[in-house]
PAROGU-930462 format. One record per residue: z, x, y of N, C-alpha, C, CB in turn. Coordinates in pm, whole numbers, plus 32768, in hexadecimal, padded with zeros to 4 digits. Glycine has a CB too. Layout:
BEGIN
ZXYZXYZXYZXY/...
REM end
This chain:
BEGIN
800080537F8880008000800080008057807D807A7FA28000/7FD2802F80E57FD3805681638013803681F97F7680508169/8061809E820F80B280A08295808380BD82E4811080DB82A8/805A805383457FEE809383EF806A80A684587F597FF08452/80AC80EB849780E580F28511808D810C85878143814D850A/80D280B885C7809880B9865F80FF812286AF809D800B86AF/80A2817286D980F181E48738808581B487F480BF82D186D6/80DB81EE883D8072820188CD80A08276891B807881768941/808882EA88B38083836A890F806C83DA889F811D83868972/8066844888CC803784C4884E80BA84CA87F9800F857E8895/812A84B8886181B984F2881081EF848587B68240851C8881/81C1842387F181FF83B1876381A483A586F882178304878D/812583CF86FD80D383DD869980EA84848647803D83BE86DD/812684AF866F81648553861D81B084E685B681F485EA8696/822D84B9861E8293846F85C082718416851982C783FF8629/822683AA856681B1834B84F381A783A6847D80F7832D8534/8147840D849C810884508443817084B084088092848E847C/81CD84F78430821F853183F482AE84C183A4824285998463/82A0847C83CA82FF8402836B82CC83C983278341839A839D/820A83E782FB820B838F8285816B8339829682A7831D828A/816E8309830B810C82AF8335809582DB82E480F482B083D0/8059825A82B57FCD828D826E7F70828982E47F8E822681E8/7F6B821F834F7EF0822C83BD7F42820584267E5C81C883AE/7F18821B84947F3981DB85167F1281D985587F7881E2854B/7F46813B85DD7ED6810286337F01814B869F7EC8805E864C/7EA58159870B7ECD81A187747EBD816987F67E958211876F/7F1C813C88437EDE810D889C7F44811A89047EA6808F887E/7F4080BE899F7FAA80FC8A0F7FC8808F8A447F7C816A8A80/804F80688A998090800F8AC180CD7F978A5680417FE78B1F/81367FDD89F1817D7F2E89A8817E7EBC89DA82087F1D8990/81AF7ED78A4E81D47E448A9C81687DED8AA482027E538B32/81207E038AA080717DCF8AC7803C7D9D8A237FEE7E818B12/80777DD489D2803A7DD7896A7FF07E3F894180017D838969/7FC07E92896E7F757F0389687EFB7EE889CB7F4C7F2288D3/7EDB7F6689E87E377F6D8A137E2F7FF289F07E027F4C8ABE/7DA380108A2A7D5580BD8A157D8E80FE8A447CD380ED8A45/7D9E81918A067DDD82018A337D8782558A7E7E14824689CB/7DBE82A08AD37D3783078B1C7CE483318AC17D6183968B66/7C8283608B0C7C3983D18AC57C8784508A927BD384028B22/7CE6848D8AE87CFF851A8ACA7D5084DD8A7A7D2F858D8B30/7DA984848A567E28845989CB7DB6844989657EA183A189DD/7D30841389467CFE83EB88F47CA5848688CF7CBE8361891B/7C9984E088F57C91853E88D17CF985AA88B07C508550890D/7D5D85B588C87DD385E888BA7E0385D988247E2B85AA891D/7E1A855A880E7E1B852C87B27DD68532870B7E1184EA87EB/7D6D8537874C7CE6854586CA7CED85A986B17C4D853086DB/7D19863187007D0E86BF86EA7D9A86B4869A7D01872D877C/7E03869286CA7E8986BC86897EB8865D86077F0086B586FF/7E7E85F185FE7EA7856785707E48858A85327EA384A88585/7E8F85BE84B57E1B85AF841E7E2A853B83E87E3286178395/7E7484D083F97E87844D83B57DEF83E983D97F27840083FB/7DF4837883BC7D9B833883F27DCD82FC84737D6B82E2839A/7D5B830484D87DBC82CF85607D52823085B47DC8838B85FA/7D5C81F185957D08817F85FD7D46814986717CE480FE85B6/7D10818386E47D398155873F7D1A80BF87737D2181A88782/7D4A806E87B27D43801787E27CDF801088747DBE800087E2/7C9B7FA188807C347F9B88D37C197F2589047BD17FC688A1/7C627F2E897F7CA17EBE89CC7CAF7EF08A677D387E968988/7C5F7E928AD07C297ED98B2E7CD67EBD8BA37B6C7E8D8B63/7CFA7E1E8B747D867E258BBC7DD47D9B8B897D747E2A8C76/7E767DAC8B837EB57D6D8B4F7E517CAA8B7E7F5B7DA78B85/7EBF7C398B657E817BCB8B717E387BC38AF37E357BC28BE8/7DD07B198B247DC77AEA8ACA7D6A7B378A727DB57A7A8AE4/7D0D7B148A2F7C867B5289EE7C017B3489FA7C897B4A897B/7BEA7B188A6C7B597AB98A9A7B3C7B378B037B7179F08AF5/7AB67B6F8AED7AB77BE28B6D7A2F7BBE8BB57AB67C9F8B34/7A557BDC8C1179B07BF78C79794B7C3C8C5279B87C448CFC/78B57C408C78786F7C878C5F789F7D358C6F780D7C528CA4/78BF7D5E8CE879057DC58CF279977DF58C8F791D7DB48D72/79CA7DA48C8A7A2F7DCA8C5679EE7DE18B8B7AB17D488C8A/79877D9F8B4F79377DAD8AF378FE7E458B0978D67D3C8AF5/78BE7E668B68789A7EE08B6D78FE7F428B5278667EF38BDB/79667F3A8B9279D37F8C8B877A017FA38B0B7A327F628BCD/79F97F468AD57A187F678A3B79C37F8B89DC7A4A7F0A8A01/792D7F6889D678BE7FCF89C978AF805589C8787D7FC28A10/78E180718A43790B810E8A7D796B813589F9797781118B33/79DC81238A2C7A4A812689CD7A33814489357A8680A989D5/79C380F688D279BF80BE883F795F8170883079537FEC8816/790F818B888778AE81EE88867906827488A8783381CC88F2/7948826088F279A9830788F879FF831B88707A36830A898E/7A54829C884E7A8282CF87DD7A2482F187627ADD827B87BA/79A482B6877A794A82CA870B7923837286F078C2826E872D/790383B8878E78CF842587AA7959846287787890843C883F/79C5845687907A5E84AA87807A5984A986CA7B11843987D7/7A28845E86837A3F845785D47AD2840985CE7A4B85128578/7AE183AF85E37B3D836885F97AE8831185407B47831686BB/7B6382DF85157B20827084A27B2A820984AA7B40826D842F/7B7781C584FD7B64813285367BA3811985B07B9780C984DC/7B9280B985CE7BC5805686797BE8800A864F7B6B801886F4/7C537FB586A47C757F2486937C4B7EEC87267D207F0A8667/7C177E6F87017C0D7E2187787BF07D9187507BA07E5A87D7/7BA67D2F87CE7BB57CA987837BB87C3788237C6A7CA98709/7B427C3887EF7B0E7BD288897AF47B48886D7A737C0188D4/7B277AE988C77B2D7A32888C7AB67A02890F7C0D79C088A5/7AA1798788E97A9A794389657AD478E189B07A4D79248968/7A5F787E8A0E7AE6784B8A457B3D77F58A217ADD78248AA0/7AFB77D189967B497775892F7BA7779588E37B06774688DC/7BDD77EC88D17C1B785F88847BCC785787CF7CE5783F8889/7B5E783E88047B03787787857AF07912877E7A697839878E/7AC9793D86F97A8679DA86F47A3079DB87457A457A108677/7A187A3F878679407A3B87CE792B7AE5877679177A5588FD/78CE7A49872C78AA7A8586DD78587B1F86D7787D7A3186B5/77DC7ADA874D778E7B08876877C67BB087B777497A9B87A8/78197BA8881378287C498847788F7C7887F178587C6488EF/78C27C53876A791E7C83870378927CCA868379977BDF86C1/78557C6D869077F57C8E863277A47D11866077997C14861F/778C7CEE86C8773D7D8A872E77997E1C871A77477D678809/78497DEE872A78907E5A871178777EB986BC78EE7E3E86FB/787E7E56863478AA7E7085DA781E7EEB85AB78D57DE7858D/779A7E9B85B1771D7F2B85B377347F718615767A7F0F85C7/77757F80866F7733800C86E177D0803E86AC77067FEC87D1/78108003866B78AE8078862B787080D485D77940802585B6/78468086855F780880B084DA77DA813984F5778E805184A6/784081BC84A4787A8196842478FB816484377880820183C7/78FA8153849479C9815484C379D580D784AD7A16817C857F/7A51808B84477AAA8037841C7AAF7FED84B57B36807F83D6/7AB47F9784C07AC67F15852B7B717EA184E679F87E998519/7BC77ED685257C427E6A85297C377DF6857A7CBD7EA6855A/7C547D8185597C297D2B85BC7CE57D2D85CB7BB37C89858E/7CF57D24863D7D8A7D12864A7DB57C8486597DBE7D5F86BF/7E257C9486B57E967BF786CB7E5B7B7A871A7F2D7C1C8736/7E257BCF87527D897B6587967D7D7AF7872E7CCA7BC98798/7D737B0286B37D5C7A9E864A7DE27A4186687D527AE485A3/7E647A6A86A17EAF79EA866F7ECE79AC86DD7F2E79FB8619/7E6079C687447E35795687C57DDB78EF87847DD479A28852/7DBA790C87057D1678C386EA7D4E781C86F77CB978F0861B/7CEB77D087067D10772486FC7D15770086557C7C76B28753/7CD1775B860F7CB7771F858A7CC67792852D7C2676D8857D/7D3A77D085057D2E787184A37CDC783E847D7D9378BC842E/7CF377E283E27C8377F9837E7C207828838C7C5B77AB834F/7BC377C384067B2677E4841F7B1D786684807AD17759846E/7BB2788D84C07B82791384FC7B5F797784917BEF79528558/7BB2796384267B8D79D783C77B2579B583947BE779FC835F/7AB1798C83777A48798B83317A0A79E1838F7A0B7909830B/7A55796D841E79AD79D3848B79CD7A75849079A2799C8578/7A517A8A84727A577B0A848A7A207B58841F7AD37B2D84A5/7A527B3983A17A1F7B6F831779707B50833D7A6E7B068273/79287B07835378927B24836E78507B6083D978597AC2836C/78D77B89845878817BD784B578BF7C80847078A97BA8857F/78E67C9583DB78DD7CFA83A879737D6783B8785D7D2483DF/79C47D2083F87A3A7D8A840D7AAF7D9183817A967D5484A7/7AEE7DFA837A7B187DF8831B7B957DF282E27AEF7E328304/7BD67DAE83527C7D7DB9835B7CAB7D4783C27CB77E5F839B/7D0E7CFC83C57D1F7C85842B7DC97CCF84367CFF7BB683E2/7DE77CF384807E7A7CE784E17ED17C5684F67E4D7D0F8583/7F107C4A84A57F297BBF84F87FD17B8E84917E727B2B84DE/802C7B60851A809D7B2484CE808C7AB0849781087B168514/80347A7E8487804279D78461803B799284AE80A879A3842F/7FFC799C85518035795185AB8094791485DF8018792885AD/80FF798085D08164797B860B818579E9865B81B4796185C0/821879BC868682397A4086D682487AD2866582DE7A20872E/82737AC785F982B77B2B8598827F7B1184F783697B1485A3/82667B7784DD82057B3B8444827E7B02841A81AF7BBB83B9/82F07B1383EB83567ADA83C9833F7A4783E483C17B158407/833879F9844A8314799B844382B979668418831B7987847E/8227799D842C81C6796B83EB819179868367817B7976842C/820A79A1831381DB79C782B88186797B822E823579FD82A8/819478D9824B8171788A81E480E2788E822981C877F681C7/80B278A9828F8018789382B97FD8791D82B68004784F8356/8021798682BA7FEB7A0F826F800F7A1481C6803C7A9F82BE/804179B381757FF1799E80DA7FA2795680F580327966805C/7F737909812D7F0A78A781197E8278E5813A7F22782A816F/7E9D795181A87E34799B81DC7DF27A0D816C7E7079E1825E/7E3E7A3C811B7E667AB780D77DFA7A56805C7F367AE880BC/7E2379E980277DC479C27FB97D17796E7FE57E2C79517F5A/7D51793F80997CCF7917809E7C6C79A680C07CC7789D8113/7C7F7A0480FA7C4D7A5680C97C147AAB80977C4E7A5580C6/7C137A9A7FE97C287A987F5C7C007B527F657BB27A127EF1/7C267BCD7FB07BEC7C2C7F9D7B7A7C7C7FE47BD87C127F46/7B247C0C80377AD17BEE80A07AEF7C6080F87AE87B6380DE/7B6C7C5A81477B897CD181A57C347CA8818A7B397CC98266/7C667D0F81AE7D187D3481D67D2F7CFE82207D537DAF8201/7DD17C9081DD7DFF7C4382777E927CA8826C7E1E7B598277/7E947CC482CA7EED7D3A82E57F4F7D0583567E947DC58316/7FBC7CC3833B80557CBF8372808D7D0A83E980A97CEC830B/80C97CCC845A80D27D3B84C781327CD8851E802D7D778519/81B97CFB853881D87CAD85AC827A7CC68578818B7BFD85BC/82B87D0B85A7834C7CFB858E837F7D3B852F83727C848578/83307D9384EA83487DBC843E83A27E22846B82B57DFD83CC/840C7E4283EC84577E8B83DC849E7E8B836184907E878434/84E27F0B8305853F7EDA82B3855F7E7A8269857B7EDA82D6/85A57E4082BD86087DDA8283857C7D58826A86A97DA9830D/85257D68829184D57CD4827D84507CDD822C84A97C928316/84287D8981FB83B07D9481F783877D7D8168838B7E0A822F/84487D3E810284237D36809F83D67C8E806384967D6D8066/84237C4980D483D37B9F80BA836B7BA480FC841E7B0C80F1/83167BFE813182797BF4816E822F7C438103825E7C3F8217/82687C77809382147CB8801581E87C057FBA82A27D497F98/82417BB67FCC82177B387FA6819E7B427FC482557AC87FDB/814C7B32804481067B29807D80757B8F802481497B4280FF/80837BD37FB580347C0E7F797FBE7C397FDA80167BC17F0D/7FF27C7180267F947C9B80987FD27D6C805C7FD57C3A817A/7F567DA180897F4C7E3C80657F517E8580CD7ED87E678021/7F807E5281577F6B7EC481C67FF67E6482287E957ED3821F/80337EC2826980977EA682B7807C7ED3831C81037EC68296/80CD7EC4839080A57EF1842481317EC9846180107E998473/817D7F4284A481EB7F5A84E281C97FCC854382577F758484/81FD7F8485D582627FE7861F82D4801C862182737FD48669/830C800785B1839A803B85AE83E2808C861683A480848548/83DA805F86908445804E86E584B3805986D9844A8001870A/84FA80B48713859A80B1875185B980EF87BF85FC80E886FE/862980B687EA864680B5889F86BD80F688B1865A801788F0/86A1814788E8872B81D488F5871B81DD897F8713828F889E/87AD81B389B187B281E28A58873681CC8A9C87CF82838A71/872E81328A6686AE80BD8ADB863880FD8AD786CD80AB8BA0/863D818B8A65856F817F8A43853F816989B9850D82218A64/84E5816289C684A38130892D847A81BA88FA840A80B68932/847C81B3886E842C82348808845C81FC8792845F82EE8818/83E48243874683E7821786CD8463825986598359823086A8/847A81F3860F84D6823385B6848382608533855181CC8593/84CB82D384FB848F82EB849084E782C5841B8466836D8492/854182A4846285A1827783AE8554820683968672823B83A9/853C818783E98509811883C184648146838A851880AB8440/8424818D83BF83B58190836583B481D682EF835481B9839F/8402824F82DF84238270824A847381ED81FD848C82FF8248/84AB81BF822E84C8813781DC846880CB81AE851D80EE8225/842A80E1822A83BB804481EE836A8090819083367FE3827C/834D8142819682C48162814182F8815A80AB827B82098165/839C815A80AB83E88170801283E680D67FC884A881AE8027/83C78070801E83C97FF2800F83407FCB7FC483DF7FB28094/82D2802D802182437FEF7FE6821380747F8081B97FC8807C/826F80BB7F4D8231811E7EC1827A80D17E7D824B81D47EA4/
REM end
């Protein structure tokens, strides 16, 4: 099974990777949810992580509906990490319906190629999972991010089994929202094969990652 941590800087991605992490997402600002990291972090990075690293590609926090410009921007973006040997991105654009669009997900996903395409949390804005996941599984990506549509996979966990068998193998629905420890053993219910934690902890009002909790969750999923 697979442990993705989300790091947003070179030094918490040392951490990730030296505690265990099989891949990790990379990206900048938590509070926001993530968006893109500079250029010079996204090269920094690629030189110093032998793990697998996909950064996130997200032009700015808010919803997921972007402008023509702000589309470009992330164009830009999908093509530098391509040129850097990066092996995948996550990203994940709706419209104004909170449908997939399809169409500039589908475009992503060839101008990534060979690079792995995550569709992230964007999915658990969708109006309709089910049918978001088909559209996503046919505009070709190969991994869905998503708690269940909720705040915390923990909660959503009866709609990430349902997701996990509809499915059937198609692409990875991969769990993300609150994980830790103590919870990551009733989301194996979930017969899902890839996990996704920030494992977070807050020492004297800043955030960094812990590594006890991710050596824990990786002893959980061998």
């Amino acid at each position: 099974m697979v442990l993705e941590i989300a790091v947003f800087d070179l030094d918490s991605a040392f951490i990730a990777e030296n505690a265990g992490a099989d891949r990790i997402e990379l990206c900048h600002d938590y509070t926001s949810g993530g968006v893109t990291v500079s250029k010079e972090v996204l090269v920094s990075v690629k030189e110093s992580i032998s793990i697998p690293v996909f950064p996130i590609i997200r032009p700015r926090g808010g919803n997921f509906v972007y402008s023509d410009e702000e589309y470009q921007q992330i164009i830009v973006s999908v093509l530098l990490c391509k040129s850097l040997g990066y092996k995948g991105i996550v990203t994940g654009i709706l419209n104004n319906d909170n449908t997939v669009n399809m169409k500039q997900t589908s475009a992503l996903v060839a101008l990534a190629y060979p690079m792995e395409v995550t569709f992230h949390r964007a999915f658990d804005e969708t109006a309709v999972p089910e049918d978001a996941l088909e559209d996503i599984i046919h505009c070709g990506c190969k991994r869905i991010l998503t708690s269940g549509c909720k705040n915390t996979a923990i909660e959503g966990v009866d709609l990430l089994k349902k997701l996990v068998i509809q499915a059937n193998g198609r692409i990875s629905i991969m769990p993300g929202g609150g994980i830790r420890p103590n919870n990551l053993p009733e989301l194996l219910t979930t017969n899902a094969l890839e996990f996704h934690s920030a494992a977070l902890k807050k020492e004297n009002n800043l955030l960094s990652i812990s590594i006890i909790d991710i050596q824990a969750m990786k002893s959980i999923l061998s």
